[in-house]
Wavefront OBJ file of the C-alpha trace (Angstrom):
o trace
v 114.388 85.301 92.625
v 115.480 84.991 89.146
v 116.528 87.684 86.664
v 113.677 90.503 86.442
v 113.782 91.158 82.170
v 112.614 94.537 80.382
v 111.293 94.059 76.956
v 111.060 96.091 74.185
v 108.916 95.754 71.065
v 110.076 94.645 68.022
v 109.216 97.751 65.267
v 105.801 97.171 63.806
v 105.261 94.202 66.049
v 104.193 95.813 69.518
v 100.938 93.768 70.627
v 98.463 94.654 73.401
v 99.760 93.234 76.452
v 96.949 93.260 79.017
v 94.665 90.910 79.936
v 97.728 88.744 77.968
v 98.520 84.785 78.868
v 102.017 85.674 80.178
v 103.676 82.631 82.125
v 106.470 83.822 83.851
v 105.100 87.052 84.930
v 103.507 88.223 87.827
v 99.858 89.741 87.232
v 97.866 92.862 88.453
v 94.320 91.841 88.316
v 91.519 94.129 88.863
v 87.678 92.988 89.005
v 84.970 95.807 89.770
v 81.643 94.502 90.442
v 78.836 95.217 88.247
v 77.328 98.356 88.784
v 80.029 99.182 90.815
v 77.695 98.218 93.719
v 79.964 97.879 97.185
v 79.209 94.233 97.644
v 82.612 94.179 99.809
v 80.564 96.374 102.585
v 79.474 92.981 103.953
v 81.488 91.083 105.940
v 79.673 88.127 104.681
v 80.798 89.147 100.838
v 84.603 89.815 101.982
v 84.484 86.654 103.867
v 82.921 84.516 101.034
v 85.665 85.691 98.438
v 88.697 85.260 100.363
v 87.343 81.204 101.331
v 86.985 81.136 97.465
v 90.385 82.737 96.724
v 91.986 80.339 99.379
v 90.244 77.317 97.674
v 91.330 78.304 94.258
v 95.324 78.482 95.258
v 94.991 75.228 97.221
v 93.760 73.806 93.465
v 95.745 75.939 91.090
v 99.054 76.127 91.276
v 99.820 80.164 91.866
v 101.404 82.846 93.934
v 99.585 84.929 95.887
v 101.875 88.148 96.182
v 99.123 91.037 97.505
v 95.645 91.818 97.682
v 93.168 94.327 98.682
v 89.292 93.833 98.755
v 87.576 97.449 98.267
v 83.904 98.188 98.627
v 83.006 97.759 94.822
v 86.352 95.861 93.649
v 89.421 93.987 94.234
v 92.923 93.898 93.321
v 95.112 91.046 93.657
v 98.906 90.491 92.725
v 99.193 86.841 91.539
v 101.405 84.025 89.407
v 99.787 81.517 87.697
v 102.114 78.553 87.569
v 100.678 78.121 84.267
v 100.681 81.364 83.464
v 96.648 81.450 82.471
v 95.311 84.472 84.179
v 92.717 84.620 82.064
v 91.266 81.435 82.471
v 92.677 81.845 86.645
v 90.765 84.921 86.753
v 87.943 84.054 84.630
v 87.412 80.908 87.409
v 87.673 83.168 90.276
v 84.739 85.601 89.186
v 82.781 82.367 88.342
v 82.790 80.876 91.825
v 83.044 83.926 93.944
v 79.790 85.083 92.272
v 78.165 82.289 93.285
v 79.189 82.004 96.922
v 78.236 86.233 97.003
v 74.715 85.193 95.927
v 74.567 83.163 98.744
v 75.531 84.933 101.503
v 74.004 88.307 100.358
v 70.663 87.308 99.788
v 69.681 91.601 100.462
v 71.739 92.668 97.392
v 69.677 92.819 94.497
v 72.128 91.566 91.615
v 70.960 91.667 88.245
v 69.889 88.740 86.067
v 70.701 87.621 82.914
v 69.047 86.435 80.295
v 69.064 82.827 81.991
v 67.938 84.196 85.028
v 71.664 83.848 86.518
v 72.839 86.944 88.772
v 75.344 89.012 87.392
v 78.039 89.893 90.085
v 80.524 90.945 88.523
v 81.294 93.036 85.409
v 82.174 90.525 82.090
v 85.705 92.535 81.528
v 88.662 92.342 83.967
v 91.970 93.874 83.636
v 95.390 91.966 84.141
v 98.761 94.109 83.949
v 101.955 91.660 83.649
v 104.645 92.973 85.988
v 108.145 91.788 85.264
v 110.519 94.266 86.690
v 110.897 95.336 89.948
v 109.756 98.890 89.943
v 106.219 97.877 88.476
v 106.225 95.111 91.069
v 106.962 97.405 93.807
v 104.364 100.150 92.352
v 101.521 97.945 92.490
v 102.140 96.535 96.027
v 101.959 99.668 97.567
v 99.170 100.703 95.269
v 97.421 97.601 96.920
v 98.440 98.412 100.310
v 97.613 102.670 100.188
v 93.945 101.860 98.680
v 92.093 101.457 102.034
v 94.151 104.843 102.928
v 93.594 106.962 100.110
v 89.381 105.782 99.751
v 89.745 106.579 103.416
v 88.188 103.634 104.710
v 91.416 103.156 107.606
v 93.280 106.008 108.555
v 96.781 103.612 107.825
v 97.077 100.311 106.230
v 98.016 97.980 108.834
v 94.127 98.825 110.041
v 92.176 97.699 107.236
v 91.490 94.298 108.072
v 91.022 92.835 103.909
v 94.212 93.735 102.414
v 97.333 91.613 102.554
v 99.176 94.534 104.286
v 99.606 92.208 107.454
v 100.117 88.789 105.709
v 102.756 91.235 103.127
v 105.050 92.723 106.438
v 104.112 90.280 109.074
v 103.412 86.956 108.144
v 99.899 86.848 109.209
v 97.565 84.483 108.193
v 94.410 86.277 108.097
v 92.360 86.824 106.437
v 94.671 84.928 104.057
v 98.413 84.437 103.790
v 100.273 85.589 100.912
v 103.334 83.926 98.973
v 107.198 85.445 100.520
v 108.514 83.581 97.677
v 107.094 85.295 94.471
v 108.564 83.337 91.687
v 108.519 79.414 90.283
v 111.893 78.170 89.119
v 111.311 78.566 85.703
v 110.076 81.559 85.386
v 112.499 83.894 83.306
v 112.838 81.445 80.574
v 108.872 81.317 80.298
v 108.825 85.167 80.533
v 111.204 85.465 77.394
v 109.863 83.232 75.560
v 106.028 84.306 75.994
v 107.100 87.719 75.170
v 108.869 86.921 71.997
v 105.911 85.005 70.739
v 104.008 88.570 70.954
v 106.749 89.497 68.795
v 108.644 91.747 71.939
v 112.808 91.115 72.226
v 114.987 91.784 75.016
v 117.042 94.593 75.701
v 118.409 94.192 79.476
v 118.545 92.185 82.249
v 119.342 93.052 85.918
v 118.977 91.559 89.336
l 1 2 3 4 5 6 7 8 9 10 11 12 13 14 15 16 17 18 19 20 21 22 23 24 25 26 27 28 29 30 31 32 33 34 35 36 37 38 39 40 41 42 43 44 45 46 47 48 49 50 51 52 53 54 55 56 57 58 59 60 61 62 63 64 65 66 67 68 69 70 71 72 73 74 75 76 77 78 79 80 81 82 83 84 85 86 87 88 89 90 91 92 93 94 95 96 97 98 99 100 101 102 103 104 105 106 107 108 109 110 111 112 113 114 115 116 117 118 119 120 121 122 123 124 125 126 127 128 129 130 131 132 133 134 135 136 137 138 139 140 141 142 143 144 145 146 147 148 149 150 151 152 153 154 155 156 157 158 159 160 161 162 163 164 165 166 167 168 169 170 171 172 173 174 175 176 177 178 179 180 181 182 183 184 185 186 187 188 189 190 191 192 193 194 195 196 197 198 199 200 201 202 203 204 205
């Protein structure tokens, strides 16, 4: 793993950092369905996502770190190689929609004003993690969701989270990444962030 770096912004230079291009970071993603209509109810839905998730890492270089599918959205932990979540995440919505649509032919999805179903909402959210306490917040975040929403009484029982894939190598519904980070990562971190005008002030194992 290399070094984890906290960042700082420069005075007068601090930029929005969500939903930000960061290579070199790992990224919280969060995508609520339109509506907020619990699409991941059906099996069929759940199923359909996670064969387009799988697809999408086979094509796109990333790390899948953690996941959690919940009735009317999902949260994954992932890592670009290229560091595009936008355009990662932007993909994802795209071709999950479609493969929904087909499978849930009962849900009554919106239109637009092409006459394509809307399945998702337009905005997303993507957090860049870079030390370890965020990293470590988020996973169990992930992990507790099922819990809290009380849809399992503990984790390791709610069968579309990564909670099994995270602590015991399973591979279903999908595997996740034990190795979170691509070689280069740190010096693409640092230099990402100090193009959004941010500077270093630490770095620790």
């Amino acid at each position: 793993m290399p070094l984890l770096v906290e960042f700082v912004p420069l005075s007068g230079m601090a930029r929005k950092w969500s939903n930000q291009n960061l290579p070199g970071a790992l990224h919280f993603v969060t995508g609520n369905f339109l509506d907020r209509v619990p699409v991941f109810k059906q099996q069929s839905c759940c199923e359909s996502f996670v064969g387009t998730l799988a697809a999408q890492l086979n094509e796109w270089p990333s790390k899948l770190i953690a996941y959690v599918l919940m009735p009317d959205h999902t949260h994954l932990i992932v890592n670009p190689k290229d560091g595009r979540i936008r355009e990662f995440t932007g993909k994802l919505k795209s071709l999950s929609a479609k493969a929904i649509v087909k499978v849930a032919p009962d849900i009554k999805f919106k239109l637009d004003s092409e006459g394509s179903h809307i399945v998702w909402q337009d905005s997303f959210k993507a957090v860049p993690l870079w030390s370890a306490w965020m990293i470590w917040q988020k996973i169990n975040y992930i992990h507790a969701n099922p819990v809290k929403a009380r849809l399992a009484t503990s984790a390791k029982h709610y069968r579309w989270s990564s909670f099994g894939a995270f602590y015991s190598a399973a591979e279903q519904p999908l595997k996740v990444d034990r190795e979170w980070w691509w070689a280069d990562d740190s010096e693409k971190l640092s230099k990402a962030m100090k193009e959004l005008g941010w500077r270093t002030y630490h770095k620790r194992n």
